[in-house]
C-alpha positions in Angstrom: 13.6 179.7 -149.6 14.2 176.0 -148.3 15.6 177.4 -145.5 13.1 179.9 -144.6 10.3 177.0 -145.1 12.3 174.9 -142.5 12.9 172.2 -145.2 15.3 170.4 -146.7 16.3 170.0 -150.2 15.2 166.1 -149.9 11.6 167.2 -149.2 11.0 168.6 -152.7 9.0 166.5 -155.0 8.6 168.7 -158.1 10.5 172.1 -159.4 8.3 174.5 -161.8 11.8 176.0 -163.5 12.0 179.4 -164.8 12.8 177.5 -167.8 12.9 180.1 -170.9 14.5 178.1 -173.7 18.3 179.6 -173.2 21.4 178.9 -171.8 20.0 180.1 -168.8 18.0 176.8 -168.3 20.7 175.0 -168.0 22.5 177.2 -165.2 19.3 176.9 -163.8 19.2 172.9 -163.7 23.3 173.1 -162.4 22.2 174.7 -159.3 19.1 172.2 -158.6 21.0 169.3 -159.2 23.7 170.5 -157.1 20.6 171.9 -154.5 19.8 168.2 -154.4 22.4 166.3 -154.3 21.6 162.5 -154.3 17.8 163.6 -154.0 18.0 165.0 -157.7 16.6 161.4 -159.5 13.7 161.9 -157.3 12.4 165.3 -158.2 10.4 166.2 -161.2 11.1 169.7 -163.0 9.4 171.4 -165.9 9.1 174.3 -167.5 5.0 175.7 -168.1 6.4 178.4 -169.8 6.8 175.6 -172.6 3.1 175.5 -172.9 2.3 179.4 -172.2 5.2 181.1 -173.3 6.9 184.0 -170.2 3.9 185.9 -168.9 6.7 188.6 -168.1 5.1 190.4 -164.8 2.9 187.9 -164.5 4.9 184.9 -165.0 6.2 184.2 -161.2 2.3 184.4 -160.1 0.8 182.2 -162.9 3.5 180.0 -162.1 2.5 179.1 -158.7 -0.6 178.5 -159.8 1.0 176.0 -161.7 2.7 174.4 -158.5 -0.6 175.0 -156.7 -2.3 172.8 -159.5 0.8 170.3 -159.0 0.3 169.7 -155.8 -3.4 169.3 -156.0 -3.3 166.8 -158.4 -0.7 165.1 -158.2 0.9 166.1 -161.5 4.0 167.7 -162.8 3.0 169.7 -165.5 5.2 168.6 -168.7 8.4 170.5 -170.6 6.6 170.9 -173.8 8.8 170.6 -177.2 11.5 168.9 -174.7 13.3 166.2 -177.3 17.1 166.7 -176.5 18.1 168.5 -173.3 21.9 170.4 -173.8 23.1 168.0 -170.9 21.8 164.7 -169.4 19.8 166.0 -166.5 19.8 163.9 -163.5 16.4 165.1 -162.6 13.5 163.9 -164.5 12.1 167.0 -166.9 8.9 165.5 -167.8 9.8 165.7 -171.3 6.7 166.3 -173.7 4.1 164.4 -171.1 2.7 165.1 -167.7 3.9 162.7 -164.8 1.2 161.5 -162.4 3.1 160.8 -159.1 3.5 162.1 -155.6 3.8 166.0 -154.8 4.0 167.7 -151.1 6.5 170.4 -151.9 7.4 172.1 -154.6 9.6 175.0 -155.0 9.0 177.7 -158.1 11.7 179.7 -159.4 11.3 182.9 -161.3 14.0 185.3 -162.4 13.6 188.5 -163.7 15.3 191.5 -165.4 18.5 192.7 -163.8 18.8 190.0 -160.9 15.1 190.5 -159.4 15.1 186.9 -158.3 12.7 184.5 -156.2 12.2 180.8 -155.1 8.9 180.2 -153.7 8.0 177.1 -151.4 4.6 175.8 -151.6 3.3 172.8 -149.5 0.6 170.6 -149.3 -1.5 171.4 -146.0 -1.5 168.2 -144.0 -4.9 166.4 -143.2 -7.1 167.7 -140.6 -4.9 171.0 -139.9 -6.8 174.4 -139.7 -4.4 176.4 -141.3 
């Protein structure tokens, strides 16, 4: 998805994580750390599902809206009923409050059922452009 949006990994400010309260999250967080490299204390990710439960078909859709919302203004949503993550995460997972900071580019994850998977880019429209 990076790739595709002609960014790197260090142009991310916030990650909305599948994030379903398994094992899975933390496979999940594995592969964004290692995504990000050194760029991984400066990157917020959270789950919404936390605060809506999995939406199922809906879920990758209500989810951008999420990141939409992110970017707009300028918060990443919290990881509701976060108190003890299974490993020390070297990204920050908004744990139980929303952070206010800065947000151009976010990337939303969603995984389905039986490897239907997606990573969407989403990006603030710079100042003065058309598009």
């Amino acid at each position: 998805a990076l790739k595709n949006a002609g960014l790197e990994p260090a142009a991310l400010d916030y990650i909305n994580a599948h994030g379903t309260s398994t094992m899975a999250d933390t496979l999940e967080l594995g592969a964004v750390e290692r995504l990000l490299g050194d760029h991984a204390p400066n990157v917020t990710m959270s789950s919404t599902k936390s605060a809506i439960g999995h939406l199922l078909g809906a879920a990758g859709a209500v989810e951008a809206i999420f990141s939409i919302l992110a970017i707009r203004d300028q918060v990443a949503p919290p990881t509701i009923n976060l108190d003890t993550p299974a490993v020390e995460p070297r990204v920050s997972l908004a744990p139980n409050a929303a952070e206010k900071r800065r947000i151009d580019a976010v990337m939303s994850n969603s995984f389905g059922f039986g490897g239907t998977n997606a990573s969407l880019i989403l990006g603030r429209v710079p100042e003065g452009s058309t598009a």
